[in-house]
C-alpha positions as CSV (number, residue, x, y, z in Angstrom):
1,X,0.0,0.0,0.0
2,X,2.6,2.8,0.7
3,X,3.9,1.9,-2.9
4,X,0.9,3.0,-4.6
5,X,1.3,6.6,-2.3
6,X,5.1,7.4,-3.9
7,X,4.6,9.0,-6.9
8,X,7.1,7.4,-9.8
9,X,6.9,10.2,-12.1
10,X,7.2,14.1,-11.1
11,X,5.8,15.5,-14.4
12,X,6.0,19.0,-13.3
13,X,9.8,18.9,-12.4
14,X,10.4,16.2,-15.7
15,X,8.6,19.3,-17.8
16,X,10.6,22.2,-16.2
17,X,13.9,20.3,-17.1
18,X,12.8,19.7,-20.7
19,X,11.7,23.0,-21.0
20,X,15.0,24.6,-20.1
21,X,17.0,22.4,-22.3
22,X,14.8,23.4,-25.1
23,X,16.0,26.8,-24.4
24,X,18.8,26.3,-24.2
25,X,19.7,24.1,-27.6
26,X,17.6,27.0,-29.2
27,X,19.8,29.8,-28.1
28,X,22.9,27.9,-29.0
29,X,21.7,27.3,-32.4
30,X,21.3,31.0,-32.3
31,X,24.5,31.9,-31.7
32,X,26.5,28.9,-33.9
33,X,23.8,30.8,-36.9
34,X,25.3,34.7,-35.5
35,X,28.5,33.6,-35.9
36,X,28.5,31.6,-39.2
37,X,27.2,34.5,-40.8
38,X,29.4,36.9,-39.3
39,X,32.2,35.4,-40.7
40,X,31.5,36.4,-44.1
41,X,32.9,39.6,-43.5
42,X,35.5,39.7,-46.9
């Protein structure tokens, strides 16, 4: 019975974490893109 009370999944810490690497890929593609194209300075 005190199995059943432990929750196996905490959905709203699981979300937060995704949520924040999300972010953070997207800002690194963002930069890797500013810096490709501000190389093509010649």
């Amino acid at each position: 019975m005190i199995v059943s009370k432990i929750p196996l999944v905490d959905w709203g810490m699981g979300t937060a974490i995704i949520v924040v690497f999300g972010v953070v890929c997207a800002v690194m593609i963002l930069v890797v893109l500013n810096m490709v194209k501000g190389d093509k300075k010649k």
